[in-house]
C-alpha positions in Angstrom: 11.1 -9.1 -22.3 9.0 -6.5 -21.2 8.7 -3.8 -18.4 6.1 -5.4 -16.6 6.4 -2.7 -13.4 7.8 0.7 -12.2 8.1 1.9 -8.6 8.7 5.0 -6.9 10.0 5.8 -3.0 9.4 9.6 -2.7 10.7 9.3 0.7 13.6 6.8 1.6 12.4 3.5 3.7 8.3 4.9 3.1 6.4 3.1 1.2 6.6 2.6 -2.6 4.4 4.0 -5.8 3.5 2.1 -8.6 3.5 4.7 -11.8 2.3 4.1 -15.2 5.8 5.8 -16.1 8.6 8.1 -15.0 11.4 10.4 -16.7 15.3 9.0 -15.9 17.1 11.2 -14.9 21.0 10.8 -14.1 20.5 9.9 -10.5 17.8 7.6 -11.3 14.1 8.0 -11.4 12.7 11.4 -11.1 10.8 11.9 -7.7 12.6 8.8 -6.6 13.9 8.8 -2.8 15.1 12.6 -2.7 13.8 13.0 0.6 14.5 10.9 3.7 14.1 10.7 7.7 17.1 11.2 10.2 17.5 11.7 13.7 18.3 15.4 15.6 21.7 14.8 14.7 21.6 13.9 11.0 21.8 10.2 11.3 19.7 8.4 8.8 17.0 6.2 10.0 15.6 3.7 7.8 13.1 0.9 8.1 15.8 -1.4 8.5 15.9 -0.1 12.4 12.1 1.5 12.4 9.8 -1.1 10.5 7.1 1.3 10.7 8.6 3.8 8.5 7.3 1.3 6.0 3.4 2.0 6.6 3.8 5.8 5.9 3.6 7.0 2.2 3.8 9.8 0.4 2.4 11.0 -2.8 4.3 13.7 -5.1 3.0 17.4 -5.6 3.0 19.0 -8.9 5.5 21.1 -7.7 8.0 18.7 -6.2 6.2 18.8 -2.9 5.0 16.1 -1.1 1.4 14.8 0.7 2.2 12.7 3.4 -0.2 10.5 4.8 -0.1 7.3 7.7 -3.2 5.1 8.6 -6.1 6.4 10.4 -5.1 9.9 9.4 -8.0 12.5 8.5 -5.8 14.2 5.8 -2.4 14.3 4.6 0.3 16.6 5.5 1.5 18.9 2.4 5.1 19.9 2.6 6.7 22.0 0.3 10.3 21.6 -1.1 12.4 23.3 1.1 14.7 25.7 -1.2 16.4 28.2 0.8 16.5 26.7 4.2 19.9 26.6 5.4 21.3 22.8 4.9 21.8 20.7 7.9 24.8 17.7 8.6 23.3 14.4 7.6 25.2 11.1 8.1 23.9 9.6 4.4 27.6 7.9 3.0 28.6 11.1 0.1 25.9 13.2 1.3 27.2 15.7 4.3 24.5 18.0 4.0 21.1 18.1 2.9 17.8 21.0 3.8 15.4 20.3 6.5 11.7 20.2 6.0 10.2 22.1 8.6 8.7 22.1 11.9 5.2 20.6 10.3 6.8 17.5 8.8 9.2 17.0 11.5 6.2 17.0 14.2 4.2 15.0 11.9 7.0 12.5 11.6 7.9 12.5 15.1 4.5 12.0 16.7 3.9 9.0 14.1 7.4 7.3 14.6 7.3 7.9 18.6 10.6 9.2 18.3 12.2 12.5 17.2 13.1 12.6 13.8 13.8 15.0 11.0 12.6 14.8 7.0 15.1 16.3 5.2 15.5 17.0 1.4 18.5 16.2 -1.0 18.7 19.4 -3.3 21.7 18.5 -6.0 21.7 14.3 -5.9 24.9 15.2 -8.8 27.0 15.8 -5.6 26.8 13.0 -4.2 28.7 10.1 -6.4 28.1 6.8 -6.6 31.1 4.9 -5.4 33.1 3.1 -7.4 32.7 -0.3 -5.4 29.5 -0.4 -6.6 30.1 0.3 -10.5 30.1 4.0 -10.7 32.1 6.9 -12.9 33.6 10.1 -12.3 30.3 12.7 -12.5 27.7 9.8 -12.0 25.2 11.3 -9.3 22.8 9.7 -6.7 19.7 9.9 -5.1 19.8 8.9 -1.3 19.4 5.4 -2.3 21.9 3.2 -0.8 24.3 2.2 -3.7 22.8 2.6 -7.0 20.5 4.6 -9.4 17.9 2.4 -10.2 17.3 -1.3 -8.7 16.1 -4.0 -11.3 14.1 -7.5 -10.4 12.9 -10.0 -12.6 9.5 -11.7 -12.7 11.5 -15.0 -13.0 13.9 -14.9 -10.4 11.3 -13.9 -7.8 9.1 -17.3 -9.3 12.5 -19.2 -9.1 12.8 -17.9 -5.3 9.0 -18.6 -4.3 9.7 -22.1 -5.9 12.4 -22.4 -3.5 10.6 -21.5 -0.4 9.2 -23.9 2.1 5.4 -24.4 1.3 4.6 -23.1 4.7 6.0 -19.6 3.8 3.4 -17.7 1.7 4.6 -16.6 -1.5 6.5 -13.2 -1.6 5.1 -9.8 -3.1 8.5 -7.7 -5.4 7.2 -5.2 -3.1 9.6 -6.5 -0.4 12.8 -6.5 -2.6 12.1 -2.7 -3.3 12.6 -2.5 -6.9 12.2 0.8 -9.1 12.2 -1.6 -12.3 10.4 -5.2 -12.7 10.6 -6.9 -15.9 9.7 -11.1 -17.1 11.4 -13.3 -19.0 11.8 -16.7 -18.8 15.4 -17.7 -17.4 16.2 -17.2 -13.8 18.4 -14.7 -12.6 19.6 -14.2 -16.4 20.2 -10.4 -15.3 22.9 -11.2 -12.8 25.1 -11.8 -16.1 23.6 -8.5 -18.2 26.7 -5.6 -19.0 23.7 -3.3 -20.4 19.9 -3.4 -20.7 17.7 -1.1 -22.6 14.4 -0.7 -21.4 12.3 1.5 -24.5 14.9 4.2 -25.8 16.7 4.6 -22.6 20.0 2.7 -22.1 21.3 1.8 -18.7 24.4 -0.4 -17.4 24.8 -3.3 -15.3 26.4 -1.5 -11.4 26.3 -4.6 -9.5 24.2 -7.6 -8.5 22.2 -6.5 -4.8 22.8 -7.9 -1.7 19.8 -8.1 0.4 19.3 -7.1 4.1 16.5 -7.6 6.9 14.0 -5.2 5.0 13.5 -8.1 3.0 11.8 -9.8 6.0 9.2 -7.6 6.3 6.2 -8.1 5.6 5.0 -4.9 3.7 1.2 -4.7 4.5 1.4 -6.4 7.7 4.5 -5.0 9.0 5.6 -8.0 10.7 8.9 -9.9 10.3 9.6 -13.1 9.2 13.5 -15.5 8.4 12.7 -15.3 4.3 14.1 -14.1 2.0 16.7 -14.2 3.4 17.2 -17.8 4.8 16.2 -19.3 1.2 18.3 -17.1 -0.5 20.7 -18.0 1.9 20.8 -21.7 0.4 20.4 -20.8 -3.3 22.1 -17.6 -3.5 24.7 -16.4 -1.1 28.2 -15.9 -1.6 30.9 -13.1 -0.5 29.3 -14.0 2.7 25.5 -11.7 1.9 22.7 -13.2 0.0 21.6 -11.5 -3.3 18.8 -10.5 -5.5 18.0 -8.3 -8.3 20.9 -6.0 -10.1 21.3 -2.1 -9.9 21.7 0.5 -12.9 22.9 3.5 -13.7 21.4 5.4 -16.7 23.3 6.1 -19.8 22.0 9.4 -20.8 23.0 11.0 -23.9 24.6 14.3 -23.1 22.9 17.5 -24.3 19.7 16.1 -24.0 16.7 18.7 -23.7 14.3 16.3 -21.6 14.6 13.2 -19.4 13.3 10.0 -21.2 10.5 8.7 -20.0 9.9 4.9 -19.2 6.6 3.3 -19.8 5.0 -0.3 -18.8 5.0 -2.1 -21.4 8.2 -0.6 -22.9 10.6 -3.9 -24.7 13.6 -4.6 -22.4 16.4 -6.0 -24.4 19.8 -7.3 -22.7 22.9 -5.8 -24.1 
């Protein structure tokens, strides 16, 4: 098998990168979903209630910043990482506080959302655990992804799935599933069973197989929603009463080590 795609999410529920490659680091992909979008009182807000959070993106600074951009807009907003701004509440599950972004971004956001809203910065992501229930150890850290590190998909579960979909349906894009890591191979959800996987020199173990929710159903270039994934995967794949697709990780990082691996497209994927 081979890494056949990596994806970034600078901002949680924005839009995704594609990258050539990206350094692991023990929360997961570096640059990967340390910022994210909550209301005046530090509720998250995802595109699971706001579709439209899905049409904005954002494109990393050198310097950890971000440019963020939305359609029709002349030029993108630069925000700077906020160190030193006094941390706010935020509702995110293990993450009470986390440092607001400014005036700038929150207007930007605001005005583009129709709503107020807040972007807000995770500063430490080794404070905030990943929970046991969904396969993590004592002094494993998280970015403010929902349950895991990294998310996995397979070029030949997503083939098995469109197979499965009624003809009408057009086929589905792995953008919709989210992934940070896409590989191929030839056997059908074969990852649901993996205990490890390592993808070039990096080694990374099996959390938990994904359960999918209504983000799935949206269409990410249109925008609009739709019943699939989740009623196919509803006949093919559901059990514990939630539907399911892809596995997450969590990296296996030698201790000591001077510089995050890097991951590379292309890079051999070998289950373990």
């Amino acid at each position: 098998m081979q890494l056949t795609r990596l994806r970034v999410y600078p901002v949680k529920s924005f839009a995704g990168r594609d990258v050539a490659s990206a350094r692991v680091r023990p929360w997961g992909l570096e640059g990967d979903r340390r910022w994210g979008v909550v209301d005046p009182d530090g509720t998250p807000v995802t595109a699971r209630e706001r579709n439209a959070l899905l049409g904005l993106t954002a494109e990393p600074t050198a310097d950890g910043g971000l440019l963020l951009a939305a359609p029709g807009d002349a030029e993108p907003l630069r925000v700077e990482v906020p160190i030193g701004a006094a941390p706010i509440p935020v509702g995110h599950s293990r993450q009470r506080e986390a440092l607001p972004a400014g005036d700038e971004a929150d207007a930007w956001l605001s005005e583009r959302m129709r709503m107020p809203l807040r972007l807000v910065w995770q500063p430490d992501p080794l404070r905030r655990p990943v929970n046991p229930a969904h396969g993590g150890l004592p002094g494993e850290g998280l970015s403010l992804a929902d349950a895991g590190p990294l998310l996995l998909t397979s070029e030949a579960s997503l083939a098995q799935l469109n197979a499965w979909t009624p003809d009408d349906v057009q086929p589905l894009d792995m953008v919709r599933f989210r992934p940070n890591l896409v590989v191929d191979g030839e056997e059908p959800f074969a990852e649901d069973s993996w205990t490890h996987v390592r993808i070039g020199g990096v080694r990374f173990r099996f959390g938990e197989v994904c359960d999918r929710c209504v983000m799935t159903t949206i269409d990410p270039t249109s925008l609009a929603r739709g019943k699939d994934p989740i009623r196919t995967l509803a006949k093919h794949r559901r059990w514990d009463g939630k539907t399911w697709f892809g596995v997450r990780l969590i990296p296996e990082l030698e201790d000591g080590a001077a510089t995050a691996p890097r991951l590379a497209v292309g890079d051999e994927v070998e289950a373990c």
